[in-house]
MOPAC internal coordinates of N, CA, C and O (Angstrom, degrees):
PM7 1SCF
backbone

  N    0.0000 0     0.00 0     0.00 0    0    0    0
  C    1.4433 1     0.00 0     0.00 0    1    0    0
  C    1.5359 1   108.66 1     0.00 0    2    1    0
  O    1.2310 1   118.10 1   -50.24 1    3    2    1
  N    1.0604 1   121.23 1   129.76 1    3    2    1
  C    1.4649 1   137.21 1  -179.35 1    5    3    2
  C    1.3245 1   122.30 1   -67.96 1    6    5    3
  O    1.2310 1   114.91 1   -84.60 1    7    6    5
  N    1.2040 1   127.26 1    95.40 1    7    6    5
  C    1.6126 1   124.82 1  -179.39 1    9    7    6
  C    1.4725 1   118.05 1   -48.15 1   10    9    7
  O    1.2310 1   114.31 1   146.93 1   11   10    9
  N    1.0625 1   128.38 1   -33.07 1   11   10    9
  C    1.5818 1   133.80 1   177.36 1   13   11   10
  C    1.3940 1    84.76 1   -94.77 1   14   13   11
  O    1.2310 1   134.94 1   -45.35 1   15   14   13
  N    1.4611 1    88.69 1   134.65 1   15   14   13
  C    1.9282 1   114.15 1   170.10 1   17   15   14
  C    1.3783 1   103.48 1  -132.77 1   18   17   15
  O    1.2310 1   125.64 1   -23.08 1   19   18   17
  N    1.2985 1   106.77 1   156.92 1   19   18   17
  C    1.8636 1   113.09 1   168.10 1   21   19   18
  C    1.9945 1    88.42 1  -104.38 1   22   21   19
  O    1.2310 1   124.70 1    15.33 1   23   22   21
  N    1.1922 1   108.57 1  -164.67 1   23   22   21
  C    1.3410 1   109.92 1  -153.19 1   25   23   22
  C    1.9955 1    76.56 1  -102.15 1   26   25   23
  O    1.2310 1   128.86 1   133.85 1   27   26   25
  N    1.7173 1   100.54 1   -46.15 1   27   26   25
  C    1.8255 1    94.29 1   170.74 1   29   27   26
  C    1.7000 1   117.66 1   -48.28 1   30   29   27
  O    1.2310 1   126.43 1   144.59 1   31   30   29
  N    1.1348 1   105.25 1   -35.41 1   31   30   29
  C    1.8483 1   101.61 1  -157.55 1   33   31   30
  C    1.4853 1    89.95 1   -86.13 1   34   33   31
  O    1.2310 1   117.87 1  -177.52 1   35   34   33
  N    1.0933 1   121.66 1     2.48 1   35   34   33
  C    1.9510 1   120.47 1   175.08 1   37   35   34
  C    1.5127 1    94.77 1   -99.25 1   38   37   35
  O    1.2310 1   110.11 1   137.87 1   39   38   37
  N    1.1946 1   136.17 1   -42.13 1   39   38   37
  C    1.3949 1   147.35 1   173.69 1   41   39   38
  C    1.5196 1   105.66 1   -47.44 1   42   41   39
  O    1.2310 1   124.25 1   115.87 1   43   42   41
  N    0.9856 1   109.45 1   -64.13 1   43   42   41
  C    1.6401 1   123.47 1   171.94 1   45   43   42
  C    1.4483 1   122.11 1   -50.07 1   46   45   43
  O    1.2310 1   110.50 1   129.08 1   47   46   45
  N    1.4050 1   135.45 1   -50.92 1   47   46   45
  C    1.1587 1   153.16 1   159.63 1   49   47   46
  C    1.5999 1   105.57 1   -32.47 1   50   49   47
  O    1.2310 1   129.38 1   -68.17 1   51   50   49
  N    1.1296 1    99.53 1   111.83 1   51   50   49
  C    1.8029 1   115.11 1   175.59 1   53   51   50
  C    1.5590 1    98.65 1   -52.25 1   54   53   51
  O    1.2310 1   118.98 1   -37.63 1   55   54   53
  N    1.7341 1   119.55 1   142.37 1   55   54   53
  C    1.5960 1   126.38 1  -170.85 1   57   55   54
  C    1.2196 1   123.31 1   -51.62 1   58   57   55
  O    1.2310 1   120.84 1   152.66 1   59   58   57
  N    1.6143 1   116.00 1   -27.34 1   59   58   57
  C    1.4090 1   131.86 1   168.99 1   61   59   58
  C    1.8303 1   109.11 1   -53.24 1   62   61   59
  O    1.2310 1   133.66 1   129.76 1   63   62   61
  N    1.2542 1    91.20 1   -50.24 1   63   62   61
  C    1.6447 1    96.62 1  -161.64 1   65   63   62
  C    1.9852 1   114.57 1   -74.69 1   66   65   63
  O    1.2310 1   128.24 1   144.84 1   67   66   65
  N    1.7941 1   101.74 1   -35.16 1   67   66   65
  C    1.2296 1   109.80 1   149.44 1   69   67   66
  C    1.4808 1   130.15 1   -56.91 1   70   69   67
  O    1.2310 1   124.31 1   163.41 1   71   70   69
  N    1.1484 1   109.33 1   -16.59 1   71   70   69
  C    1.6459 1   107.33 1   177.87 1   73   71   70
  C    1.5636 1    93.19 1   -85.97 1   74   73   71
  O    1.2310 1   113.19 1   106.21 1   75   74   73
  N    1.1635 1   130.48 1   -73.79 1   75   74   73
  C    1.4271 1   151.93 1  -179.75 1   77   75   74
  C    1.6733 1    98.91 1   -29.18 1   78   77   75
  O    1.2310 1   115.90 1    94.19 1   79   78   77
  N    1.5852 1   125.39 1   -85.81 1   79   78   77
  C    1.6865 1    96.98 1   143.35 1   81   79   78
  C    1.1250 1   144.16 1    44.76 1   82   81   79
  O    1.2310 1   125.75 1    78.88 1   83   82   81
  N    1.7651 1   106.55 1  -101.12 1   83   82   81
  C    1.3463 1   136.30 1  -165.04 1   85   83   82
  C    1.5063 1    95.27 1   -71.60 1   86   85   83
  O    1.2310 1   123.55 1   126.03 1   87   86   85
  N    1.2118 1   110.80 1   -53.97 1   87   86   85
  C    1.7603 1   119.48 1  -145.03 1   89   87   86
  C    1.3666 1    92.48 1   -84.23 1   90   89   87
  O    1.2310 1   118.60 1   152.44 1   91   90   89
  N    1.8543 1   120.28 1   -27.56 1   91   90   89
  C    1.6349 1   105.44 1  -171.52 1   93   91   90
  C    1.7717 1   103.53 1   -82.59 1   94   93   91
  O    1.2310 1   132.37 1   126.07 1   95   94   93
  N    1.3286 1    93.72 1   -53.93 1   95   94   93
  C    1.6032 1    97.28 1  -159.72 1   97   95   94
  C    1.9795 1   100.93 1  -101.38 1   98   97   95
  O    1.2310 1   105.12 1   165.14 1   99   98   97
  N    1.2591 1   145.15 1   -14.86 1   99   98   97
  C    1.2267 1   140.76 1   157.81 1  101   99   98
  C    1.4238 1   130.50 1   -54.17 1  102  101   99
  O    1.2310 1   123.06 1   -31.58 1  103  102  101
  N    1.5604 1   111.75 1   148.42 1  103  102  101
  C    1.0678 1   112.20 1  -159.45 1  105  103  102
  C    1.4807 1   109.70 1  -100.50 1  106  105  103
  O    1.2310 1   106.71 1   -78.01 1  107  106  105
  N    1.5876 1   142.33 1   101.99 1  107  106  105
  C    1.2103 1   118.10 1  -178.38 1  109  107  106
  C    1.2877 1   121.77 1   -63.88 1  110  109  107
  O    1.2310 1   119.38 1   -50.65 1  111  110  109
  N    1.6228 1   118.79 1   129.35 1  111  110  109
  C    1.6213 1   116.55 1  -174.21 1  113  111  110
  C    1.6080 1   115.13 1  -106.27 1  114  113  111
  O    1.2310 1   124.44 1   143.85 1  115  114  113
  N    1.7186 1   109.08 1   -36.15 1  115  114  113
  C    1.7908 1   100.51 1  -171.11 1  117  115  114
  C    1.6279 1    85.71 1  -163.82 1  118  117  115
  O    1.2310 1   113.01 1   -21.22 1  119  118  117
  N    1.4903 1   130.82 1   158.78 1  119  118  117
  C    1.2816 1   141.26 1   137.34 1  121  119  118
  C    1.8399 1   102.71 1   -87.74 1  122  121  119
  O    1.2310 1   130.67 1   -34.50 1  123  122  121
  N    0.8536 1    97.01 1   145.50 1  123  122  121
  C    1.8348 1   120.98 1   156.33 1  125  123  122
  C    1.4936 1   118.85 1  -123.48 1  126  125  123
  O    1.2310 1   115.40 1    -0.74 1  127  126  125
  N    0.8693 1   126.33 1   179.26 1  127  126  125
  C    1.8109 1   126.97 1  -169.14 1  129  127  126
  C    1.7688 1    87.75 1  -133.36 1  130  129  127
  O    1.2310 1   118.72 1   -43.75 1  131  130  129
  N    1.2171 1   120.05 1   136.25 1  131  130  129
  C    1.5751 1   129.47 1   166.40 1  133  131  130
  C    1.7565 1   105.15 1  -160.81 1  134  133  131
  O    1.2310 1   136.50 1   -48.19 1  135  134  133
  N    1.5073 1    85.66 1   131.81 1  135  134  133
  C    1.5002 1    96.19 1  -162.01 1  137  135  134
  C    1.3287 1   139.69 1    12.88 1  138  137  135
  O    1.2310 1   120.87 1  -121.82 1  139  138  137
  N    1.3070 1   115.95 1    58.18 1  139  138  137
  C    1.2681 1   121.41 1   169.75 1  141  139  138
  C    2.1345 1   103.59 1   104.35 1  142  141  139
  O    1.2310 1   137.60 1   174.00 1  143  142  141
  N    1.5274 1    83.51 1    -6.00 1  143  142  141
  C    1.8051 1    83.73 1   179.38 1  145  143  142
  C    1.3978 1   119.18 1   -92.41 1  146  145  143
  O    1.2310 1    95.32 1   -20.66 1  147  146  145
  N    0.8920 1   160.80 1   159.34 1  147  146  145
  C    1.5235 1   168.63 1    93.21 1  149  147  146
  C    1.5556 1   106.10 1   -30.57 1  150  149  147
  O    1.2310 1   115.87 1   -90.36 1  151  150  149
  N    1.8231 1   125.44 1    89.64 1  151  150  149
  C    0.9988 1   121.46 1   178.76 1  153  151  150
  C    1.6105 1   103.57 1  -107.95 1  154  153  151
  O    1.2310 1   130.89 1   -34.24 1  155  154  153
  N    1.4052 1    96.60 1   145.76 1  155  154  153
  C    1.6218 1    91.62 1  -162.25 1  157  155  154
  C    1.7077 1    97.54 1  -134.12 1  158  157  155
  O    1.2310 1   121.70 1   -69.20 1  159  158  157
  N    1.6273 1   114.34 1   110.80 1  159  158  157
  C    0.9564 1   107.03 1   174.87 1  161  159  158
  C    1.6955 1   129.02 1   -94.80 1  162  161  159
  O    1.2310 1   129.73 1   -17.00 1  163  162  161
  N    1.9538 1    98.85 1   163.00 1  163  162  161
  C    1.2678 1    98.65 1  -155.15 1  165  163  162
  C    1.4690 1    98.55 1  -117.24 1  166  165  163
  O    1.2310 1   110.52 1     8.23 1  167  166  165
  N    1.4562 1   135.42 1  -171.77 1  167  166  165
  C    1.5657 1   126.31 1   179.76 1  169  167  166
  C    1.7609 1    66.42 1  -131.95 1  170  169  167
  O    1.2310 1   107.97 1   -29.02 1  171  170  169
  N    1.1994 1   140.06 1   150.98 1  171  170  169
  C    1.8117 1   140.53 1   136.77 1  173  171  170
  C    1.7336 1    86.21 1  -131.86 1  174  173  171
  O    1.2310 1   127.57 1   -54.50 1  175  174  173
  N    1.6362 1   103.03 1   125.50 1  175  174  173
  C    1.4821 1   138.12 1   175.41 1  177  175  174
  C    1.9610 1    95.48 1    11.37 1  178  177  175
  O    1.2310 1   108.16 1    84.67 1  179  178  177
  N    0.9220 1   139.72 1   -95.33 1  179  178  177
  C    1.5621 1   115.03 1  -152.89 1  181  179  178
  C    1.0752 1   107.41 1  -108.19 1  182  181  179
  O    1.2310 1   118.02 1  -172.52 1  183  182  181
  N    1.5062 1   121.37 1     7.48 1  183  182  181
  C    1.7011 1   121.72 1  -175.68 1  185  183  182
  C    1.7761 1   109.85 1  -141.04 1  186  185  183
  O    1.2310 1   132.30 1   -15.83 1  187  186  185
  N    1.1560 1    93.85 1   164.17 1  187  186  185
  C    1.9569 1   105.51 1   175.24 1  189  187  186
  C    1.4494 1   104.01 1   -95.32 1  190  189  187
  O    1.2310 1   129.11 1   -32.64 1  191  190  189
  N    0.9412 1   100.05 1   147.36 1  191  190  189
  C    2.1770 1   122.55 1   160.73 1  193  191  190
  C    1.4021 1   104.52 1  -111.63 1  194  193  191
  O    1.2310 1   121.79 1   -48.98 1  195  194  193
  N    1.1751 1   114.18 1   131.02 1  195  194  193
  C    1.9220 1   117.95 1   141.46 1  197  195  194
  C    1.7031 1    99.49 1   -80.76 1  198  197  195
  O    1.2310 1   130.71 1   -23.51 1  199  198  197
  N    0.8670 1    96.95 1   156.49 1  199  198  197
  C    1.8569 1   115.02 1   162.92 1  201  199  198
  C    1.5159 1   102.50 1  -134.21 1  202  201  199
  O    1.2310 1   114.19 1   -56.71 1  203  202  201
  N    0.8254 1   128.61 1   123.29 1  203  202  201
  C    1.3043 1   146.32 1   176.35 1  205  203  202
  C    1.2372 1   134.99 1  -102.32 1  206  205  203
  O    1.2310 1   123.68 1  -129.20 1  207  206  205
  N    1.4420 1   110.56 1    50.80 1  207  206  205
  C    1.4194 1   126.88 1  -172.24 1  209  207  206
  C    1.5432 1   129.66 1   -87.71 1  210  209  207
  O    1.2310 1   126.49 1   -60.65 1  211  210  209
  N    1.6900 1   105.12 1   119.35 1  211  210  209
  C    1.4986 1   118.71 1  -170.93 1  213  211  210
  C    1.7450 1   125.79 1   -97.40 1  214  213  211
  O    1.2310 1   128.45 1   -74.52 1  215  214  213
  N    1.4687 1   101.32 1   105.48 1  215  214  213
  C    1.3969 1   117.83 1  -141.01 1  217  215  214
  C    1.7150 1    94.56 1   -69.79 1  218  217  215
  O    1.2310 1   118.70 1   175.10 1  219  218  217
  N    1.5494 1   120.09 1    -4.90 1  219  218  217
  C    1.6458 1   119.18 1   177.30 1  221  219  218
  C    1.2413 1   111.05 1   -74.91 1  222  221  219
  O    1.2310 1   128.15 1   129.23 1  223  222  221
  N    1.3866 1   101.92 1   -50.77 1  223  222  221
  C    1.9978 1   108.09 1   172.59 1  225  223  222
  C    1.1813 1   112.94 1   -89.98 1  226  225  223
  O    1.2310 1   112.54 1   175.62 1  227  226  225
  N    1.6475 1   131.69 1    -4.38 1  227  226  225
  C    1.3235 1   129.74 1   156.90 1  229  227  226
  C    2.0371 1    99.60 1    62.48 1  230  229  227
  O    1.2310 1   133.17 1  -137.43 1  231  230  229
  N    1.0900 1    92.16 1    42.57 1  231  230  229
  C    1.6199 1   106.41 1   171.89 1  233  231  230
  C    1.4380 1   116.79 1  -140.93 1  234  233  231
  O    1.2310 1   108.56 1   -20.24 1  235  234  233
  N    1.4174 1   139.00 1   159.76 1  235  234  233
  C    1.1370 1   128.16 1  -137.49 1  237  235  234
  C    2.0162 1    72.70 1  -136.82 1  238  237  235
  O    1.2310 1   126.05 1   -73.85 1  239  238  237
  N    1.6925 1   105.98 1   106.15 1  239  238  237
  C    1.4502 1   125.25 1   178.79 1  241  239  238
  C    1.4674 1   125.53 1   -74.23 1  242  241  239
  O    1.2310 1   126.28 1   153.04 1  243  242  241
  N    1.5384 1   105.54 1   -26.96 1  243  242  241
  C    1.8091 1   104.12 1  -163.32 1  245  243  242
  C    1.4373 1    85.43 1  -146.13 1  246  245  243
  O    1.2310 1   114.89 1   -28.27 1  247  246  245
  N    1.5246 1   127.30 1   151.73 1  247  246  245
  C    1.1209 1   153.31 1   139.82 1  249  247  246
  C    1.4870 1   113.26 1   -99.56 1  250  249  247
  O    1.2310 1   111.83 1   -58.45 1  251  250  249
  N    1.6253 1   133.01 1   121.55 1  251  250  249
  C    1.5296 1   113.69 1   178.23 1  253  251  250
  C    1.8571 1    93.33 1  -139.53 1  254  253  251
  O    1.2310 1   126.96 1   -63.94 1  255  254  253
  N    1.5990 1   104.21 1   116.06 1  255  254  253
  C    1.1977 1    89.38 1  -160.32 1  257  255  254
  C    1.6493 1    84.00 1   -99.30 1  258  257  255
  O    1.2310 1   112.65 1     0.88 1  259  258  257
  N    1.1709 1   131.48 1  -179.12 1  259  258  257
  C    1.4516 1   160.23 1  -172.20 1  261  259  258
  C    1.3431 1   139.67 1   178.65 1  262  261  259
  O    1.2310 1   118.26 1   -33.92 1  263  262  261
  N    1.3233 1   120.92 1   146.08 1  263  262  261
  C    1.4789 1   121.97 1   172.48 1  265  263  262
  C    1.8383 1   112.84 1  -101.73 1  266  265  263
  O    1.2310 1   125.49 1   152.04 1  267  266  265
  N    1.1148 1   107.05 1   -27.96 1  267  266  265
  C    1.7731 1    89.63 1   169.59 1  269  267  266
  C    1.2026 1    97.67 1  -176.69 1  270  269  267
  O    1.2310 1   111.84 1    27.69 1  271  270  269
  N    1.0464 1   132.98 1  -152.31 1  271  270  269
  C    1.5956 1   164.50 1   178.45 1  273  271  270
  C    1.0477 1   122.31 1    85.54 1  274  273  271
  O    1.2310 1   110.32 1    81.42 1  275  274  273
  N    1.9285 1   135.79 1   -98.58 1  275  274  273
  C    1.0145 1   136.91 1   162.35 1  277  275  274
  C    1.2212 1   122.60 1   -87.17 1  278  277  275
  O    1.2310 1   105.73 1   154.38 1  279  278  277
  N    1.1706 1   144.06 1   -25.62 1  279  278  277
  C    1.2277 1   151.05 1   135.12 1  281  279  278
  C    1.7875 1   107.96 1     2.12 1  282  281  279
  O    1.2310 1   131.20 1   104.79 1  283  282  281
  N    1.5474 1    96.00 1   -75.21 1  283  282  281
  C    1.4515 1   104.18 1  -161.38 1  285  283  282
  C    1.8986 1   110.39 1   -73.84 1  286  285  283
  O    1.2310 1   126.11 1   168.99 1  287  286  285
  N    1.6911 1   105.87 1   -11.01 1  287  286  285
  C    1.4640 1    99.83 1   167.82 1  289  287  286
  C    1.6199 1   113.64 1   -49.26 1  290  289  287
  O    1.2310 1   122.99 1   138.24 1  291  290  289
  N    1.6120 1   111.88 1   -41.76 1  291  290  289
  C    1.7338 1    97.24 1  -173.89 1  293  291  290
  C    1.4346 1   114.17 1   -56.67 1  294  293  291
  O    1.2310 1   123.19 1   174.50 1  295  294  293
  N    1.0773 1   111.49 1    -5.50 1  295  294  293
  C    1.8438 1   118.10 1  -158.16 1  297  295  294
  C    1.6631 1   103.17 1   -98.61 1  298  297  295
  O    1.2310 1   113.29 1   150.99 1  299  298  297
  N    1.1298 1   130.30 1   -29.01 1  299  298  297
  C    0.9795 1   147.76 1  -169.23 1  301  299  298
  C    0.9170 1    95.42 1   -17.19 1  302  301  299
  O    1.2310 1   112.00 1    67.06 1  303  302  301
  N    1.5212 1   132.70 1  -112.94 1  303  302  301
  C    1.1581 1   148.83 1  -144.40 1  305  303  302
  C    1.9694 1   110.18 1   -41.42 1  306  305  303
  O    1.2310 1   127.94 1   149.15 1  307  306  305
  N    0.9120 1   102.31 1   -30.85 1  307  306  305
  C    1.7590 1   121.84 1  -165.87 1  309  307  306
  C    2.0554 1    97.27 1   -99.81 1  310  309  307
  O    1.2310 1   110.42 1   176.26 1  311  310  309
  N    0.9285 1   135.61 1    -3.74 1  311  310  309
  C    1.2959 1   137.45 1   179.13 1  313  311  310
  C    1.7622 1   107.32 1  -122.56 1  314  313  311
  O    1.2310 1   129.71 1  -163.99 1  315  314  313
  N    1.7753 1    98.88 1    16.01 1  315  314  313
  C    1.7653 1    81.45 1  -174.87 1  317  315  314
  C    1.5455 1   100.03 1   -91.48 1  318  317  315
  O    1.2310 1   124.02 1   -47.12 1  319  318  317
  N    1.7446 1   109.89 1   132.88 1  319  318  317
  C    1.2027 1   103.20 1   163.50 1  321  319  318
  C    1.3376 1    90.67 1   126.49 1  322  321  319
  O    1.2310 1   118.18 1   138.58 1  323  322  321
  N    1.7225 1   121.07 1   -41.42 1  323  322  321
  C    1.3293 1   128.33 1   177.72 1  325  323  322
  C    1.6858 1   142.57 1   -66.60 1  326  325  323
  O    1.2310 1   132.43 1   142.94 1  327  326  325
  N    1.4843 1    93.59 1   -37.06 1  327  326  325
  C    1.0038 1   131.22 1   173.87 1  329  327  326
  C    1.3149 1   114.37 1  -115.86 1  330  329  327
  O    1.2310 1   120.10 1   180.00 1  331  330  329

């Protein structure tokens, strides 16, 4: 598995291997709470992930990977200095 990713070649990567990814080489930065989710963001080398994990089914629902825009406004406060 390739330590440098584009935000596509993480897209591409079967869900197993995106989890594997996150957890080997990602950076955990903040949880937030959104509707009922536990989204927990990640830094992996030039882009962000949400993980979107729902603590009722105790399964991990959404992957949303990204490089910036509105996304990273929720992060604000917790990414100053980082970005």
């Amino acid at each position: 598995m390739p330590i440098k990713l584009t935000v596509k070649e993480f897209r591409d990567l079967p869900r197993q291997e995106q989890l594997d990814v996150i957890f080997t080489i990602g950076d955990y930065i903040e949880t937030r709470f959104d509707e009922g989710f536990q989204v927990m963001l990640y830094a992996v080398d030039r882009f962000f992930v949400e993980l979107y994990y729902d603590p009722l089914t105790n399964k991990i629902q959404l992957l949303n990977p990204f490089i910036s825009g509105s996304f990273l406004n929720k992060y604000a406060k917790s990414l100053k200095g980082i970005v």
